[in-house]
N, C-alpha and C positions, 0 to 999 in steps of 0.2 A: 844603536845596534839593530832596531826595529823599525826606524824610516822608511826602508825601501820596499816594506811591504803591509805598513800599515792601509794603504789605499784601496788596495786591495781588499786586504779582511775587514776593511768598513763596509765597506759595497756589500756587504751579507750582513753582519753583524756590529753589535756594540764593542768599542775595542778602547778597554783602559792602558793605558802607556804608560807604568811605572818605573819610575828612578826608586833604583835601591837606596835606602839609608843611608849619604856620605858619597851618593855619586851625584851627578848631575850635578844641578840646583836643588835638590834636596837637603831636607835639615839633618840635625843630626841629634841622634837620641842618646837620653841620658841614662846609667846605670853599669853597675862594675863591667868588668870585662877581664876577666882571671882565667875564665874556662871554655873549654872549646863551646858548650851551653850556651854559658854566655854569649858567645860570639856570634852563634846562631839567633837569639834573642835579638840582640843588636840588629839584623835583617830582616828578621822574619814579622815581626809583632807590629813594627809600623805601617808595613803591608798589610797585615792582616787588619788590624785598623782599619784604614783604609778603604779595602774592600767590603768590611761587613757596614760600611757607610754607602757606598755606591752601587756595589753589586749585591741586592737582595736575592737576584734568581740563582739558580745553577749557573755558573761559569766553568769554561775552558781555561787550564791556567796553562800559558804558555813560558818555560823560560831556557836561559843560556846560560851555560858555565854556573855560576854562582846563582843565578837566576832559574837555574833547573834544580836544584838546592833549596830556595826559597820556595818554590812550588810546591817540590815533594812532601816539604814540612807541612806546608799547610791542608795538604791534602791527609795526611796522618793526624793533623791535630786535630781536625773536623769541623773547627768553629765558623770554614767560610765554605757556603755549601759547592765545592771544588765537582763536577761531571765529569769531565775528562782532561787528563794532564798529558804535554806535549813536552817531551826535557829534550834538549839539544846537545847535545856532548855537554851531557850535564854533570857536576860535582853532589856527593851522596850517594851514588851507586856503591862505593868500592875506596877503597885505603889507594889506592896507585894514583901517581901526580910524578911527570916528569920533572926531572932535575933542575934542567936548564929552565922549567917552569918556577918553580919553589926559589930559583937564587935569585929570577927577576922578579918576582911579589915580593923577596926579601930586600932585596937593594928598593923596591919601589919604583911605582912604575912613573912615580909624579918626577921623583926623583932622577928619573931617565929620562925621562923625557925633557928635563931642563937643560941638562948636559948637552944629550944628541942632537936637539933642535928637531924644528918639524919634519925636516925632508928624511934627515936619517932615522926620525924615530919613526917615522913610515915605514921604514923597508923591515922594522922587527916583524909584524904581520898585516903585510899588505892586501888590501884588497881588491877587485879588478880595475883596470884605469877608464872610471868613466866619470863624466862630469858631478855627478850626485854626490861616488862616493869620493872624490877629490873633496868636496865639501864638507864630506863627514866627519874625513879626517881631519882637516882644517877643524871643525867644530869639536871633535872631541881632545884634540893635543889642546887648546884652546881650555876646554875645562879641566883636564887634567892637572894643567899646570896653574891654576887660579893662586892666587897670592895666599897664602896659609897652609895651604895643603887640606889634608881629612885625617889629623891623625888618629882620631876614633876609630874611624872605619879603618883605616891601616892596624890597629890595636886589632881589631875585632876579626879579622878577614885573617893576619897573621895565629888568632887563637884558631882556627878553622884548617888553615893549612902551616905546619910548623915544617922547620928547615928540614929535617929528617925525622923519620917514622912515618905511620900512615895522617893518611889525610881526613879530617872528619867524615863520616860516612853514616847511614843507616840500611845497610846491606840485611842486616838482622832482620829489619821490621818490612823490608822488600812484597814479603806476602801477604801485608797486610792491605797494600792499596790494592783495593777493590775495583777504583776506574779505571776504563778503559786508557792506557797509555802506550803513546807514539814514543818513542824512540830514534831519536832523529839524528845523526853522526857521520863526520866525518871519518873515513876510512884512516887517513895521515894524520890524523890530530897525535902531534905530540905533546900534549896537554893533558888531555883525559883519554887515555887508550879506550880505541874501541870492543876492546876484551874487557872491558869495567859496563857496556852495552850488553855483550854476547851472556857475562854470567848471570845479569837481570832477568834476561827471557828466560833464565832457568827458571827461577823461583818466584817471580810475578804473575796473578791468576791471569792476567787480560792484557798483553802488550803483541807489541810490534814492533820489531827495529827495520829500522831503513836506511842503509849505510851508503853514502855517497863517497866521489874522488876530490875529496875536500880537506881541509885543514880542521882547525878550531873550530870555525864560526861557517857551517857549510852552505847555512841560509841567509847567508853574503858571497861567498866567497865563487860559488859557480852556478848561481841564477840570477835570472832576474827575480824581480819583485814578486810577477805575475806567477813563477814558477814555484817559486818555495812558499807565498803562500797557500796555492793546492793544497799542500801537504799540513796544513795546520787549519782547514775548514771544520 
């Protein structure tokens, strides 16, 4: 999700590239997973791990969807000295998660992806046609569909986003991040409305939104590499 513009934010800075818990090739951690808590545990603690190994300085936490989720938290729990966070049509703002979002996390998406095959499972959220990201998609249907599946992470992401009612959130504790945070979203995201952006700026001491003609993933979907990451220096 972050290839195409890692090259860029290297050229100025240190830039760690995290697989969530149960994606990629990452492993996969142990302990219940009953509660939406839980589920958050499940993502957030081996990141932060992690981090308080490699990153001693202040860091920039950058993340997406689930990955703007993971940041927020660790910017609220203090343990990793977080400077500025950067969410992306990120999850934890707000209770609101489209429909047709929630029944495809529910059917799973490994699980769709086996059925559709690569070319159709492409066109659910396609991104521009260029040779890179033709790859990426190849590389990501590619681990998605890995022999076993993640059904931890499926367990744990499921406690986080349930089929009906709101979606895990920390709208509450919103006023408590102190860092300077970017806001970065696409206008169309039928995923995480951009109105779960707009009521953050209410009640966040130090933010910024920046609403692009984008989908989900807006720092794929209508720049280059060089362009979107401007926006995360």
């Amino acid at each position: 999700m972050w290839f195409p513009l890692l090259p860029e934010l290297a050229r100025e800075h240190r830039v760690l590239a995290v697989d969530l818990p149960g994606f990629g090739c990452s492993s996969v951690p142990q302990g219940p997973l009953r509660t939406a808590e839980d589920g958050l545990r499940y993502f957030v603690e081996p990141v932060e791990e992690v981090l308080s190994t490699l990153a001693l300085g202040p860091v920039t936490m950058v993340g997406h969807s689930l990955g703007g989720l993971v940041s927020l938290e660790l910017a609220l729990r203090g343990r990793v000295p977080v400077e500025r966070l950067a969410l992306v049509d990120a999850m934890g703002l707000g209770p609101e998660m489209g429909l047709d979002a929630r029944l495809f996390f529910r059917a799973g998406p490994e699980r769709v992806a086996r059925v559709l095959g690569p070319k159709l499972f492409g066109r659910i959220a396609p991104l521009p046609d260029t040779p890179v990201n033709r790859r990426l998609m190849a590389l990501a249907y590619e681990l998605l569909t890995m022999p076993g599946g993640r059904p931890e992470a499926t367990r744990a992401f499921n406690a986080l986003v349930p089929l009906t009612g709101g979606v895990f959130h920390r709208f509450a504790r919103l006023g408590e991040v102190k860092q300077p945070t970017l806001l970065f979203w696409g206008e169309h995201d039928t995923v995480l409305p951009v109105s779960l952006a707009e009521a953050a700026v209410k009640v966040m001491p130090d933010v910024r939104l920046v609403r692009v003609p984008a989908g989900h993933s807006p720092h794929l979907e209508q720049m280059d590499g060089s362009c979107s990451a401007d926006w995360f220096r």
